[in-house]
Structures are given as C-alpha cells and as structure tokens.
N, C-alpha and C positions, 0 to 999 in steps of 0.2 A: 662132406668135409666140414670139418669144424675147426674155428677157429681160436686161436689162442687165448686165455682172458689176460686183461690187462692185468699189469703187474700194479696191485693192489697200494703198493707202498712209494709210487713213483713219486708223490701228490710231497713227500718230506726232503726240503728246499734249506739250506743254512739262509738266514736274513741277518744283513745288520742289523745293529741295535746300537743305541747309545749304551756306549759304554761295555760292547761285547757283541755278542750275536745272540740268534735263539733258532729253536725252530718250534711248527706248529704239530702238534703229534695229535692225532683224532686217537679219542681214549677207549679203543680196542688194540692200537700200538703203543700205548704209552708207559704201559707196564714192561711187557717187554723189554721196549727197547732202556726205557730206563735202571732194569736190570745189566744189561750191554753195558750199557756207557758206566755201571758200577763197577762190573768186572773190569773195567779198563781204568780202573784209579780215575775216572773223569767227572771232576765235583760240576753242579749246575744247581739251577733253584727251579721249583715245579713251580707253576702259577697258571690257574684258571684263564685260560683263554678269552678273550673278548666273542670271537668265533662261537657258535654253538657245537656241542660234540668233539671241543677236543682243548689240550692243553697248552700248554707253552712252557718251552726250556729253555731257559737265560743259561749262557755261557758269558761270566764275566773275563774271565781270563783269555784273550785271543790269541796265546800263542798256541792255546789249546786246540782253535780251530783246526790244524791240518788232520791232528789224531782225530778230533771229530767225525771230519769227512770222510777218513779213511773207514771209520768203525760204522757211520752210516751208510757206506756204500756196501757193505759187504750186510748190511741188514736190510736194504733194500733189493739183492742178486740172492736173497738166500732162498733155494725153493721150498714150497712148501706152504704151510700157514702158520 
C-alpha cells in the first residue's frame, strides 16, 4: 500500500501585510499561479522574496483578498502538476 503524496502547494498561506497582503510563492509555482491571478483581472506587484527559492506577491488592494482566496484555493485542490 502506498500512500498519498502530500499536496505539494499546501505550503501557499494569504499573510497580512502593511498596507495589503501577500503571499510566498516558491518559484516553481510562481508562474503559474501568476498567470491565474492574470486571468482573474487580479493586479499585484512580484518581488524577490527575502526566503530563498521563492517569491512574493503584494496585494495592495484588500477588498481583493476574498477573489484571492477563492482563486488560490481552487489552485491549490487542482490535481495534477
């Protein structure tokens, strides 16, 4: 029996931020998913991560956030790679 592998994209969390939110995208999703959030009319700013291996997306505008969550959650349930 073998067991399931962890879902690889659990690790992507909304964080406050002054002045908006962000999140930490490791830059094997960061294309991707910033594709996503382009099909969704969802403006943000990219910015090099302090983190190594990965990026950071500022969301200034917070009313954005619920469409956020909603559009990251359905890219973190999506199967496949």
């Amino acid at each position: 029996m073998t067991l399931p592998k962890r879902n690889e994209r659990d690790y992507l969390e909304i964080k406050e931020s002054a002045g908006g939110f962000s999140l930490f995208v490791r830059q094997e999703h960061a294309s991707e998913l910033s594709a996503l959030l382009s099909q969704y009319g969802i403006t943000y700013e990219r910015k090099k991560s302090m983190a190594p291996g990965g990026d950071e997306l500022f969301f200034s505008d917070v009313t954005l956030k619920p469409k956020v969550a909603v559009v990251l959650e359905s890219y973190k349930n999506v199967k496949g790679s």
